[in-house]
PyMOL CGO cylinders between C-alpha atoms (Angstrom):
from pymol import cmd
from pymol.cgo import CYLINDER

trace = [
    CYLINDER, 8.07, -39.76, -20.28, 6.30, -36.43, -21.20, 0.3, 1, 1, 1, 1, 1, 1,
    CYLINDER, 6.30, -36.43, -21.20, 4.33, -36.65, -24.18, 0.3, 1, 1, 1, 1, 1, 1,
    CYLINDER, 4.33, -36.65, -24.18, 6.15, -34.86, -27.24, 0.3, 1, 1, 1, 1, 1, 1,
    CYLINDER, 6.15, -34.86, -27.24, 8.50, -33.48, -24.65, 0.3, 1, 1, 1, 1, 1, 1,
    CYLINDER, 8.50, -33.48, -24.65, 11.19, -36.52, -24.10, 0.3, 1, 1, 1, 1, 1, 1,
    CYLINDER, 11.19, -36.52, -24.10, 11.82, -37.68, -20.87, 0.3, 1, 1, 1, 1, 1, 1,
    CYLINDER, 11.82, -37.68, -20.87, 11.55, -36.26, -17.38, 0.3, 1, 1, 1, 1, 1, 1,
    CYLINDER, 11.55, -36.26, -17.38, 15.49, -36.48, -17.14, 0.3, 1, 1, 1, 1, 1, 1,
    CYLINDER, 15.49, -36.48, -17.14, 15.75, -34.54, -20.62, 0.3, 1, 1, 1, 1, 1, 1,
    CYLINDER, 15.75, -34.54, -20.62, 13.53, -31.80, -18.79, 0.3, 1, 1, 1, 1, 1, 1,
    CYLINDER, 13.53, -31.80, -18.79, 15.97, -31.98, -15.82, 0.3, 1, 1, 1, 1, 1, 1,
    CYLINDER, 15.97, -31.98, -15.82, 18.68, -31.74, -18.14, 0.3, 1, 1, 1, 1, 1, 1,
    CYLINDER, 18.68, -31.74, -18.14, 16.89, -28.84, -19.99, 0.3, 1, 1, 1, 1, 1, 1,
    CYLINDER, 16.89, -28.84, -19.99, 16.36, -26.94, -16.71, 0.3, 1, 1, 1, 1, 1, 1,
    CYLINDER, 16.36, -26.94, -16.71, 19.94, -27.42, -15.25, 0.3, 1, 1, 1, 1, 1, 1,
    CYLINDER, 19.94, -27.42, -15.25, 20.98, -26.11, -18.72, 0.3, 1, 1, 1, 1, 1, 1,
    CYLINDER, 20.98, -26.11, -18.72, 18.97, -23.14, -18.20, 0.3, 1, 1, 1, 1, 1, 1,
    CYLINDER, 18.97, -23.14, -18.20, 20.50, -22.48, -14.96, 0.3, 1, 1, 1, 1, 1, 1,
    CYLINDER, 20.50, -22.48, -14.96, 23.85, -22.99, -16.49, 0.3, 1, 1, 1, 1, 1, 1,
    CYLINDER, 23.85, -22.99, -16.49, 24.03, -22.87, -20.13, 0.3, 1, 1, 1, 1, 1, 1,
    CYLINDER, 24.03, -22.87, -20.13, 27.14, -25.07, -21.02, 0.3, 1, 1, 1, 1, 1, 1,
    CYLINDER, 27.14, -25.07, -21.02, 29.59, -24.10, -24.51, 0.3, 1, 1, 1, 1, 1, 1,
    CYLINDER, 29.59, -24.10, -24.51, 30.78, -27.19, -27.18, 0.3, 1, 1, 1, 1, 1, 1,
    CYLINDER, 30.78, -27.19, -27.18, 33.47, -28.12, -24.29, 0.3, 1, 1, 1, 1, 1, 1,
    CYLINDER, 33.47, -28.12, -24.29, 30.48, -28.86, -22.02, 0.3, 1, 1, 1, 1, 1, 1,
    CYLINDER, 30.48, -28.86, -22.02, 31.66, -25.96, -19.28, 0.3, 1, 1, 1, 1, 1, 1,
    CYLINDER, 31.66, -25.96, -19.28, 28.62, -24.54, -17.83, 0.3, 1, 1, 1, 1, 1, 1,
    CYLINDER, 28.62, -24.54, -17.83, 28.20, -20.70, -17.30, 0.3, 1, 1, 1, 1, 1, 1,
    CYLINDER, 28.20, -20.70, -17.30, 26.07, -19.53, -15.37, 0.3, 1, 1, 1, 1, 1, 1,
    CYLINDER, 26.07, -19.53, -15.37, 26.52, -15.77, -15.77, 0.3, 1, 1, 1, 1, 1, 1,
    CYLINDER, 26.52, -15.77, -15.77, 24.62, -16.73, -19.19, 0.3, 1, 1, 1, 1, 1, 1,
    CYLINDER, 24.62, -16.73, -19.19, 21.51, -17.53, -17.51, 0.3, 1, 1, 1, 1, 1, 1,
    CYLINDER, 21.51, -17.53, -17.51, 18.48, -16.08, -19.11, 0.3, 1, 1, 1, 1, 1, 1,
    CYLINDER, 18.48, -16.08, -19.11, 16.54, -13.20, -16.96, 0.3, 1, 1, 1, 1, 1, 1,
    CYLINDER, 16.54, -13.20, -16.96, 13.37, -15.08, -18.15, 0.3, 1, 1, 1, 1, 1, 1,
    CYLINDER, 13.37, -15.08, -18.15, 12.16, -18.71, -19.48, 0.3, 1, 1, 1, 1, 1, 1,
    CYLINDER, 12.16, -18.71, -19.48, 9.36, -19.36, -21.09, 0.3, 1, 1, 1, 1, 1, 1,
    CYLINDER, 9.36, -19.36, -21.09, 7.74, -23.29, -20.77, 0.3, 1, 1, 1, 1, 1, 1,
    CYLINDER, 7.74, -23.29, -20.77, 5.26, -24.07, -23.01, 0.3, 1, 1, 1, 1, 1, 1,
    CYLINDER, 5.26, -24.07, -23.01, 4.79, -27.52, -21.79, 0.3, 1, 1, 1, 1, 1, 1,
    CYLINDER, 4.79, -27.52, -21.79, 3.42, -29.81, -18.86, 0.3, 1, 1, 1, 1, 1, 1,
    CYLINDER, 3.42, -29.81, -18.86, 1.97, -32.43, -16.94, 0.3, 1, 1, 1, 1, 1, 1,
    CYLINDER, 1.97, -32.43, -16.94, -1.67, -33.34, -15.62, 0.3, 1, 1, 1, 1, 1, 1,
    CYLINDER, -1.67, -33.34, -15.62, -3.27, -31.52, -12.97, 0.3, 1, 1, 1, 1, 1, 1,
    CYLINDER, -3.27, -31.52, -12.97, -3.04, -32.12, -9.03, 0.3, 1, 1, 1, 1, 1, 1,
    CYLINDER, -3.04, -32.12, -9.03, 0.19, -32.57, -6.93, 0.3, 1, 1, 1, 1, 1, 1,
    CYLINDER, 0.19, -32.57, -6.93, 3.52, -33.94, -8.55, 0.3, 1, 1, 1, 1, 1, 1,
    CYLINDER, 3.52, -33.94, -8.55, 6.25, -31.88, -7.37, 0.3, 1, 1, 1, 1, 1, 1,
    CYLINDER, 6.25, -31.88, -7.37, 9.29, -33.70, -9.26, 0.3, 1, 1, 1, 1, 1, 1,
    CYLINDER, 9.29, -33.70, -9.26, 9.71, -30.42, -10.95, 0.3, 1, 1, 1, 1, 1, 1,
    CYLINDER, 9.71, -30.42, -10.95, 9.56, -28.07, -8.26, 0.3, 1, 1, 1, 1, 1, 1,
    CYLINDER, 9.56, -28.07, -8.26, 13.18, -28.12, -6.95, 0.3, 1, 1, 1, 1, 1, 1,
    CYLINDER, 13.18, -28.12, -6.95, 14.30, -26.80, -10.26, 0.3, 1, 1, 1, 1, 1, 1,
    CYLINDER, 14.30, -26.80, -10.26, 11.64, -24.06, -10.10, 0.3, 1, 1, 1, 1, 1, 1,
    CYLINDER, 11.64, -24.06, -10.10, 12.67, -23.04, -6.89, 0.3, 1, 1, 1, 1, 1, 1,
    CYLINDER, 12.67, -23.04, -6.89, 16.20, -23.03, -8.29, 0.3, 1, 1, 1, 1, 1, 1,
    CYLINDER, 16.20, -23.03, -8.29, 15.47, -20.64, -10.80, 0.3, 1, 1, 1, 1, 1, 1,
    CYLINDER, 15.47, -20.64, -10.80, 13.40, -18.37, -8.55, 0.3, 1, 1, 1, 1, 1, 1,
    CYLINDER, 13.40, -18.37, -8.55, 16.90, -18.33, -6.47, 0.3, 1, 1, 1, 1, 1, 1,
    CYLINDER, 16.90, -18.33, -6.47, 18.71, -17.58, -9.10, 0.3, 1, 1, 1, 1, 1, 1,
    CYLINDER, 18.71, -17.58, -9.10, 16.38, -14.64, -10.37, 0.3, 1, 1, 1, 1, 1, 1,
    CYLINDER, 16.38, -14.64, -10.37, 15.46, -16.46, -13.76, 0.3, 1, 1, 1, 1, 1, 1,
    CYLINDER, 15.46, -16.46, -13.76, 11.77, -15.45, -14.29, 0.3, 1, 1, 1, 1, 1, 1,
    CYLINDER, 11.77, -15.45, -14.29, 9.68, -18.76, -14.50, 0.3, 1, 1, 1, 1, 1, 1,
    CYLINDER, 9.68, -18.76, -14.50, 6.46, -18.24, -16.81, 0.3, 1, 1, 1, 1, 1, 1,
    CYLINDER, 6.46, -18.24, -16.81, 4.66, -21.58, -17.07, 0.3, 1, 1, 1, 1, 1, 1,
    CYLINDER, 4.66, -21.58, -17.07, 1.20, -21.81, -19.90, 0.3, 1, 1, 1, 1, 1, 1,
    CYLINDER, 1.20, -21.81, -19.90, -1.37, -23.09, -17.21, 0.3, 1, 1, 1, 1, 1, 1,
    CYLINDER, -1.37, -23.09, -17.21, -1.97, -26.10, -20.10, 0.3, 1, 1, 1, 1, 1, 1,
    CYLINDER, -1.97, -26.10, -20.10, -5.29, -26.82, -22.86, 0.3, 1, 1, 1, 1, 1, 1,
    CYLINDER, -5.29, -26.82, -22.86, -7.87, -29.25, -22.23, 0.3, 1, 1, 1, 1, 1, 1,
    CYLINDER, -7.87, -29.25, -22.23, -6.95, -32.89, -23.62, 0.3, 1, 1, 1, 1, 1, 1,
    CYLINDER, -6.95, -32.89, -23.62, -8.88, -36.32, -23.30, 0.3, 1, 1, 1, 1, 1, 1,
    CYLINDER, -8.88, -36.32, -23.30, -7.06, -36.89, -20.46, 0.3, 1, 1, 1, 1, 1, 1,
    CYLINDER, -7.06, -36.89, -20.46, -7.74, -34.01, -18.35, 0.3, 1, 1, 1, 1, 1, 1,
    CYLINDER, -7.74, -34.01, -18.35, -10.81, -32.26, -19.60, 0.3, 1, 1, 1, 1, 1, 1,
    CYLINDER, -10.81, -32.26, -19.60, -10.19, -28.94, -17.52, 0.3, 1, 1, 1, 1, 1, 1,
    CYLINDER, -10.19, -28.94, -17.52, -12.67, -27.48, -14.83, 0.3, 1, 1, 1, 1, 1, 1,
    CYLINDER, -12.67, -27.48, -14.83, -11.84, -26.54, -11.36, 0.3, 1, 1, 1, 1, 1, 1,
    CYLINDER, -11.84, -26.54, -11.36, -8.40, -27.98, -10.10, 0.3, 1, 1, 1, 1, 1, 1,
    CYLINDER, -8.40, -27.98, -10.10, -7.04, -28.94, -13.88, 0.3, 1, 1, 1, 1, 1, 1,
    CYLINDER, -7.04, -28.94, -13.88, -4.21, -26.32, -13.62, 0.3, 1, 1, 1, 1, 1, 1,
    CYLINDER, -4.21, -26.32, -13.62, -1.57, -28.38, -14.63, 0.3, 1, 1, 1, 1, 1, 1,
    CYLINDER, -1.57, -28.38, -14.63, 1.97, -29.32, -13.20, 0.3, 1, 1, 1, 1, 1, 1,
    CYLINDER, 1.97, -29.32, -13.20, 4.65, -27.32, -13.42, 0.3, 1, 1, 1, 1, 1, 1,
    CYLINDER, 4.65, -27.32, -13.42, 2.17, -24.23, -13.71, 0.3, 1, 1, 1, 1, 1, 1,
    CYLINDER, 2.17, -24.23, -13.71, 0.86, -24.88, -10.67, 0.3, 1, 1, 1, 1, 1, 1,
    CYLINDER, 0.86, -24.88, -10.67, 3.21, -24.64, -7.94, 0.3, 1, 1, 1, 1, 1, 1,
    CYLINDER, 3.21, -24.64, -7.94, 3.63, -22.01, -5.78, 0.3, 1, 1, 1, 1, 1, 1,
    CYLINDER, 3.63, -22.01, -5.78, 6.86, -20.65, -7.61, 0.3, 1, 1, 1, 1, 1, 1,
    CYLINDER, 6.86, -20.65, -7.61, 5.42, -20.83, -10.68, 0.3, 1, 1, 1, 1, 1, 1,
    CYLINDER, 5.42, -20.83, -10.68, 3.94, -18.16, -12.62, 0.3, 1, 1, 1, 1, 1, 1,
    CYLINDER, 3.94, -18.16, -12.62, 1.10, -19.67, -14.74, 0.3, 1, 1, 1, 1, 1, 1,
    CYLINDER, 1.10, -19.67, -14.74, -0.38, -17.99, -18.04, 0.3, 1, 1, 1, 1, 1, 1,
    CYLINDER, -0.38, -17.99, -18.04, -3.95, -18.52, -18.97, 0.3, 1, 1, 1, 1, 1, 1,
    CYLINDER, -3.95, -18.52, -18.97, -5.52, -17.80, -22.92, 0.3, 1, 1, 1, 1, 1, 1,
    CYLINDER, -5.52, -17.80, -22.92, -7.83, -15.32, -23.50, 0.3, 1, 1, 1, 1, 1, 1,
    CYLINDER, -7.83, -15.32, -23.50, -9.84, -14.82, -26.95, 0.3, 1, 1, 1, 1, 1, 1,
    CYLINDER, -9.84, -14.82, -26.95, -10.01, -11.24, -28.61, 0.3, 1, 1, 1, 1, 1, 1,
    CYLINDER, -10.01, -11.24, -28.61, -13.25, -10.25, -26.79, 0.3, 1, 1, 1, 1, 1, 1,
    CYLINDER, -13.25, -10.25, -26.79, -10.66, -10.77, -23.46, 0.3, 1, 1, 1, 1, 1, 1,
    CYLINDER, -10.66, -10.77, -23.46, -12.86, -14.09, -22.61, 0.3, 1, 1, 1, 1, 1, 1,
    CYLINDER, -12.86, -14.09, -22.61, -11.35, -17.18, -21.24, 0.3, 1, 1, 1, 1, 1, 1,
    CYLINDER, -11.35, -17.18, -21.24, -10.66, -19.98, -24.04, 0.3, 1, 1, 1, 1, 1, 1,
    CYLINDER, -10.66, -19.98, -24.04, -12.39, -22.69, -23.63, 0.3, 1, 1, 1, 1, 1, 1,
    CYLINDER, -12.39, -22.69, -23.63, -9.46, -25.17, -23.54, 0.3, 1, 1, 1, 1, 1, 1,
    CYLINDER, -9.46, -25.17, -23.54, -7.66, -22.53, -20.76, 0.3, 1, 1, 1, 1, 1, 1,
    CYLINDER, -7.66, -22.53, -20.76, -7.04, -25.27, -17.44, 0.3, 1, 1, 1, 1, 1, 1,
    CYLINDER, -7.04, -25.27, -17.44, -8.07, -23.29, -14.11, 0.3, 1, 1, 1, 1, 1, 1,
    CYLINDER, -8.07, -23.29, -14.11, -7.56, -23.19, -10.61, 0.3, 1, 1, 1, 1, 1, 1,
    CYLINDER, -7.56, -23.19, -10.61, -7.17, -23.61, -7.66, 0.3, 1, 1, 1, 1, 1, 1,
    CYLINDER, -7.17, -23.61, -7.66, -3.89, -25.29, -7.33, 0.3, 1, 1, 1, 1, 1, 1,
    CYLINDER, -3.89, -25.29, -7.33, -3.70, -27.92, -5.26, 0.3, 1, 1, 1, 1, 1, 1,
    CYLINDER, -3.70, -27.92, -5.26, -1.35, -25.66, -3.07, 0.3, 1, 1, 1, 1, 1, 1,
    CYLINDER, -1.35, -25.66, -3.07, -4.60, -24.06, -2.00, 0.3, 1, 1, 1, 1, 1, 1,
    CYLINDER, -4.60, -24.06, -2.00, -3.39, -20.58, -4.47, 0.3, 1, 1, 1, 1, 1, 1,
    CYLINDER, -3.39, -20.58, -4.47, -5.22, -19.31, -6.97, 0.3, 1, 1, 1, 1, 1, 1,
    CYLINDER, -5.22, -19.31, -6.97, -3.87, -20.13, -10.01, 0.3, 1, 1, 1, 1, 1, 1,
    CYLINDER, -3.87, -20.13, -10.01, -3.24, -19.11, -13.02, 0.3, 1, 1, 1, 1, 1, 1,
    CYLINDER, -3.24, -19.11, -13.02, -1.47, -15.96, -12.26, 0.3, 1, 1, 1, 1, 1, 1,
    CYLINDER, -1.47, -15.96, -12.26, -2.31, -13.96, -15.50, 0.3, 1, 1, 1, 1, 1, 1,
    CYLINDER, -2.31, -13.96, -15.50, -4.18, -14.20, -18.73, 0.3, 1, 1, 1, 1, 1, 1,
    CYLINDER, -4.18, -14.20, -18.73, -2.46, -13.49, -22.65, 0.3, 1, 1, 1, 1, 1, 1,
    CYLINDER, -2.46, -13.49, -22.65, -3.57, -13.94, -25.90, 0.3, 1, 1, 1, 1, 1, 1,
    CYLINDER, -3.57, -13.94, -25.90, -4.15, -17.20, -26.79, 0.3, 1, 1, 1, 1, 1, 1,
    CYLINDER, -4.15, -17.20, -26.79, -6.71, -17.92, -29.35, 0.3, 1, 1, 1, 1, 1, 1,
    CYLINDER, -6.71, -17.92, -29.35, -6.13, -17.31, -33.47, 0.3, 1, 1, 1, 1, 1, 1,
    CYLINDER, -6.13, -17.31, -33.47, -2.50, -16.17, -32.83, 0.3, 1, 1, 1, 1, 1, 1,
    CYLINDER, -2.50, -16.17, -32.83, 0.47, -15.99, -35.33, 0.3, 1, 1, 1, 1, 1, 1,
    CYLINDER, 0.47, -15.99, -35.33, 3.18, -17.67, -34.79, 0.3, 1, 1, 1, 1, 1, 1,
    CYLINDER, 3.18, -17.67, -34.79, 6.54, -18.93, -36.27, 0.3, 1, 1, 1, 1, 1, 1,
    CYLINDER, 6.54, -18.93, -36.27, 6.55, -22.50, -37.38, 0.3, 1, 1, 1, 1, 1, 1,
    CYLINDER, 6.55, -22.50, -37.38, 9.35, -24.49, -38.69, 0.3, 1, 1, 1, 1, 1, 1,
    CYLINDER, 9.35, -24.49, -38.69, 10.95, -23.61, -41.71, 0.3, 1, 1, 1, 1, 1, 1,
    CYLINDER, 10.95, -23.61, -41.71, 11.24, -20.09, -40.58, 0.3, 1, 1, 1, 1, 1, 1,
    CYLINDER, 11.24, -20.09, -40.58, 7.52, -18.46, -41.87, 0.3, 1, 1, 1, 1, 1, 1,
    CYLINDER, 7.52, -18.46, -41.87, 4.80, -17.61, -39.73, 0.3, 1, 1, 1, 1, 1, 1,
    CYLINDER, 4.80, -17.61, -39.73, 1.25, -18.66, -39.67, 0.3, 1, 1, 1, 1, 1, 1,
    CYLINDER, 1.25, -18.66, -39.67, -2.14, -17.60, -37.99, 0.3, 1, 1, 1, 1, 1, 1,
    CYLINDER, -2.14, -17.60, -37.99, -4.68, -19.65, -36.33, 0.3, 1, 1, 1, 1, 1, 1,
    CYLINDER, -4.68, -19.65, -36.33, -2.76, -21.26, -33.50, 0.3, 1, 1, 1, 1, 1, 1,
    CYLINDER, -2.76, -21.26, -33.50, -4.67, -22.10, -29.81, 0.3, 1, 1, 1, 1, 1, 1,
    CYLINDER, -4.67, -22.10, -29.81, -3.41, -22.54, -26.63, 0.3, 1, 1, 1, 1, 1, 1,
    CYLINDER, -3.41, -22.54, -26.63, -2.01, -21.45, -23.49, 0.3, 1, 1, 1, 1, 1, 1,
    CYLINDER, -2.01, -21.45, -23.49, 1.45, -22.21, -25.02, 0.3, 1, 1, 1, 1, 1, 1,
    CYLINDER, 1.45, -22.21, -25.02, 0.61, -19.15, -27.73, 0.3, 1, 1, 1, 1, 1, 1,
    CYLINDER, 0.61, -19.15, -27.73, -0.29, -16.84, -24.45, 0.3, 1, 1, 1, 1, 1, 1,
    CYLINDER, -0.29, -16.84, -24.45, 2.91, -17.57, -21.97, 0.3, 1, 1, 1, 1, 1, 1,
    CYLINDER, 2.91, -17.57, -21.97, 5.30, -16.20, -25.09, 0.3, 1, 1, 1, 1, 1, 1,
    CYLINDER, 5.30, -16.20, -25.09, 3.33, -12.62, -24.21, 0.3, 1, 1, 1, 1, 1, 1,
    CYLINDER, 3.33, -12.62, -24.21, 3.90, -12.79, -20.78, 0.3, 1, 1, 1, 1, 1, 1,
    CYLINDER, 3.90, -12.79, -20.78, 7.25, -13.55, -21.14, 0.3, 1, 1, 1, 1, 1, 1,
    CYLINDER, 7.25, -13.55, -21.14, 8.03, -10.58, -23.45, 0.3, 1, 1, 1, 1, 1, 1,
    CYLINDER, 8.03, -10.58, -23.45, 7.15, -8.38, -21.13, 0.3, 1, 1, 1, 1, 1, 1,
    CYLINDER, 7.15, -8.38, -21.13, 8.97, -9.56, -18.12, 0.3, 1, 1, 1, 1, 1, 1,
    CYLINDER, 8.97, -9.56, -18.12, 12.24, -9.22, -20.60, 0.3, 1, 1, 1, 1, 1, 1,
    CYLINDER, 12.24, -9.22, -20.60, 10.46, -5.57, -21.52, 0.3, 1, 1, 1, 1, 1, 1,
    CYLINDER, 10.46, -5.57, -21.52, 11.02, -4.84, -17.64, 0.3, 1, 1, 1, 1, 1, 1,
    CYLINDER, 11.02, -4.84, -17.64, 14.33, -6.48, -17.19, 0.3, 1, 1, 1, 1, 1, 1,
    CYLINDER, 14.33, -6.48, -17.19, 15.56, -3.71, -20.10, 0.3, 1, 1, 1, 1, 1, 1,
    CYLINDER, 15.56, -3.71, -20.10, 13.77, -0.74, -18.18, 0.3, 1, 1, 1, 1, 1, 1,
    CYLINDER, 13.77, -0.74, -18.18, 14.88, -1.86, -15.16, 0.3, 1, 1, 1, 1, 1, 1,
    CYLINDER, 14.88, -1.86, -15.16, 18.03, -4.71, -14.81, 0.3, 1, 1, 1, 1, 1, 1,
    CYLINDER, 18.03, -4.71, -14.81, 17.80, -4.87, -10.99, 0.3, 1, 1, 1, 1, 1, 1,
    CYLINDER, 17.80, -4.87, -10.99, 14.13, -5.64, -11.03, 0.3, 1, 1, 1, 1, 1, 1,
    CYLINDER, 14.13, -5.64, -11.03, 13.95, -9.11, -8.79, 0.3, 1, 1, 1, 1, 1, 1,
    CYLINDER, 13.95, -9.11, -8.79, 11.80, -11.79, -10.11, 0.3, 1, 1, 1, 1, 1, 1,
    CYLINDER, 11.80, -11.79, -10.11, 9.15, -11.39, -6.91, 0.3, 1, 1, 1, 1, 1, 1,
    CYLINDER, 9.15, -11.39, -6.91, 9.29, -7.41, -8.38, 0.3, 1, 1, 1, 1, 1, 1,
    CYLINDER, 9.29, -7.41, -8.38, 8.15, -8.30, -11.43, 0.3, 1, 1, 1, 1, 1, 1,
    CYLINDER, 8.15, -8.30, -11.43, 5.58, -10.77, -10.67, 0.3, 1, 1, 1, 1, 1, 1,
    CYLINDER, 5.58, -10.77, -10.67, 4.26, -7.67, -8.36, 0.3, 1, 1, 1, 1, 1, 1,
    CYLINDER, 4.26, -7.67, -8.36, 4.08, -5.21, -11.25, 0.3, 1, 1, 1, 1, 1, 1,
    CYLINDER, 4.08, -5.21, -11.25, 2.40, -7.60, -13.82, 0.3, 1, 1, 1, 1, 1, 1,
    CYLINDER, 2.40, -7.60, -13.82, 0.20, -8.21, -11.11, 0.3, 1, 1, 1, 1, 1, 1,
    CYLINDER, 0.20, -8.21, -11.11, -0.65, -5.33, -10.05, 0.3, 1, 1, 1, 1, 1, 1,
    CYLINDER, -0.65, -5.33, -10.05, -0.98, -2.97, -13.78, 0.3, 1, 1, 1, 1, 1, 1,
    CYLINDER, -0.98, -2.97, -13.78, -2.90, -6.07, -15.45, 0.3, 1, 1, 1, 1, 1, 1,
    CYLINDER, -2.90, -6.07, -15.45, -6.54, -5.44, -16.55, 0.3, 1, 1, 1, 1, 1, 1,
    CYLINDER, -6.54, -5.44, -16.55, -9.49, -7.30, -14.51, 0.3, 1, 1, 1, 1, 1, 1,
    CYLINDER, -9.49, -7.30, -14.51, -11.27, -9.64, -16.44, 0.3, 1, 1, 1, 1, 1, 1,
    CYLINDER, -11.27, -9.64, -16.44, -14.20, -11.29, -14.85, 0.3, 1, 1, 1, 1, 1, 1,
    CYLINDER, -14.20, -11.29, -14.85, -17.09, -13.49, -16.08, 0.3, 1, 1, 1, 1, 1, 1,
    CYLINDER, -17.09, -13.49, -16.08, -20.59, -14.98, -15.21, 0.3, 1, 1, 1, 1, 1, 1,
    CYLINDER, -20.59, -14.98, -15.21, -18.04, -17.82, -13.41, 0.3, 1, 1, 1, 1, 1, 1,
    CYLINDER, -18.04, -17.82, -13.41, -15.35, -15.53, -11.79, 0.3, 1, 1, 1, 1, 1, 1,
    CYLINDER, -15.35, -15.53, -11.79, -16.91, -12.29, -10.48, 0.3, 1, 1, 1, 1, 1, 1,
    CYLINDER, -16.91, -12.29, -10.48, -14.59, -11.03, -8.57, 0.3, 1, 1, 1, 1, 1, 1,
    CYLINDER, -14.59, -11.03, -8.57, -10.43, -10.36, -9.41, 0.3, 1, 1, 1, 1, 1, 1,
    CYLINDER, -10.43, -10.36, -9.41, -8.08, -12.43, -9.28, 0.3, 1, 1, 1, 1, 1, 1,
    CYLINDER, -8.08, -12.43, -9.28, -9.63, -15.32, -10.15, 0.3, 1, 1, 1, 1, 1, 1,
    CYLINDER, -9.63, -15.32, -10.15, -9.24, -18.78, -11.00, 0.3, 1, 1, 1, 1, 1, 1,
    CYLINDER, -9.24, -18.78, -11.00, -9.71, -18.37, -14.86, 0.3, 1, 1, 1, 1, 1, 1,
    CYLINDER, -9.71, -18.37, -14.86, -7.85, -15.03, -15.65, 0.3, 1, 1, 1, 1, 1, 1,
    CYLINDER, -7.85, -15.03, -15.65, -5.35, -14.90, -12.34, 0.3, 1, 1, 1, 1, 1, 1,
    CYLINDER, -5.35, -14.90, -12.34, -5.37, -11.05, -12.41, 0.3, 1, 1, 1, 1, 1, 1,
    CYLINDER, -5.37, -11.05, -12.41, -6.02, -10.54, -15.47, 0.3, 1, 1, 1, 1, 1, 1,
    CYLINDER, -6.02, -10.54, -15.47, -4.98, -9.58, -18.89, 0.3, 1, 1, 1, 1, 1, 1,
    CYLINDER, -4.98, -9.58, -18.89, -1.19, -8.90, -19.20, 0.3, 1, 1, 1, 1, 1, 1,
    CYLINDER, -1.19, -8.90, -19.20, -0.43, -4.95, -20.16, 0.3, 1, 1, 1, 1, 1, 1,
    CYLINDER, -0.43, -4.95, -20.16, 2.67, -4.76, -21.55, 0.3, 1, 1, 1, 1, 1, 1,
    CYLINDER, 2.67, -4.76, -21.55, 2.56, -0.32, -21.60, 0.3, 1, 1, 1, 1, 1, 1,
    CYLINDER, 2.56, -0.32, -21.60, 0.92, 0.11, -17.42, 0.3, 1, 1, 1, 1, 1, 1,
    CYLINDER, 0.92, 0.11, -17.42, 3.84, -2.98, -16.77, 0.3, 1, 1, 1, 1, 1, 1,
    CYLINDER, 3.84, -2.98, -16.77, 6.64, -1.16, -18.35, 0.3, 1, 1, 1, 1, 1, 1,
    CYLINDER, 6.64, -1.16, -18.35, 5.27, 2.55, -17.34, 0.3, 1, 1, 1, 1, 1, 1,
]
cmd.load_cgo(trace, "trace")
């Protein structure tokens, strides 16, 4: 079972569901589909591809997949490889956390995947953010990757409202392509595997 999460055949359910939301009678619909989901959740690092198939399902059926790359944790203490699973595979489009000085956060896992890609795709915000927390307030401080992927995902639904025909492979292009380098002592050159391609711009993206 997935720590926190429930079990891997809740997560199947949970993806299936997104394909194919289903009303009270239990009658799925997929013309309900999201245009974009964010996960803020995974496994360890290295190959495990029980996930994949429903990745590759959403891909097909143009549902954006944003993935947080995953934080540090006693039982995979990050460095080169740690990007962890379902942020690493090929379909996936991983999220790292940056601090407010646009520097990788310390806990932020990092390529390369074990797909031989570099990985993670793009960096977001994801050190001292607000956030909402139960009982419907909000509250500063929070860390991790899982604060970052919400930004990433924002903007992809920014570009599905400018644009309703943009395909997910379109989209991963432009975020790509208008994010801002970030590079360190570790990662000279762009993209890398600490930032992907960089910082996430929300106004070159949607422009």
């Amino acid at each position: 079972s997935a720590s926190g999460g429930g079990t891997t055949a809740d997560l199947l359910e949970a993806g299936e569901w997104i394909l194919a939301p289903k009303d009270a009678e239990g009658n799925p619909h997929p013309e309900m589909a999201p245009d974009v989901v964010n996960n803020s959740w995974g496994g360890g690092a290295g190959l495990n591809e029980w996930f994949r198939p429903m990745v590759q399902a959403w891909k097909a059926a143009e549902i954006f997949p944003e993935f947080s790359a995953g934080n540090t944790t006693l039982t995979n203490p990050g460095g080169p490889g740690s990007v962890a699973v379902p942020a690493n595979y090929p379909e996936s489009y991983a999220t790292a956390a940056t601090n407010n000085a646009n520097q990788l956060a310390s806990f932020s896992l990092l390529g390369p995947s074990p797909y031989g890609e570099i990985k993670p795709d793009i960096s977001a915000p994801g050190v001292n953010i607000r956030s909402s927390v139960p009982g419907g307030v909000y509250e500063g401080g929070w860390n991790g990757t899982s604060m970052a992927g919400p930004h990433v995902a924002a903007v992809v639904a920014l570009l599905k409202q400018v644009n309703a025909n943009l395909t997910v492979d379109e989209i991963e292009t432009i975020l790509n392509e208008t994010a801002v380098p970030l590079t360190d002592g570790s990662y000279p050159t762009v993209p890398n595997n600490g930032y992907g391609a960089g910082l996430v711009d929300a106004h070159a993206a949607v422009a």
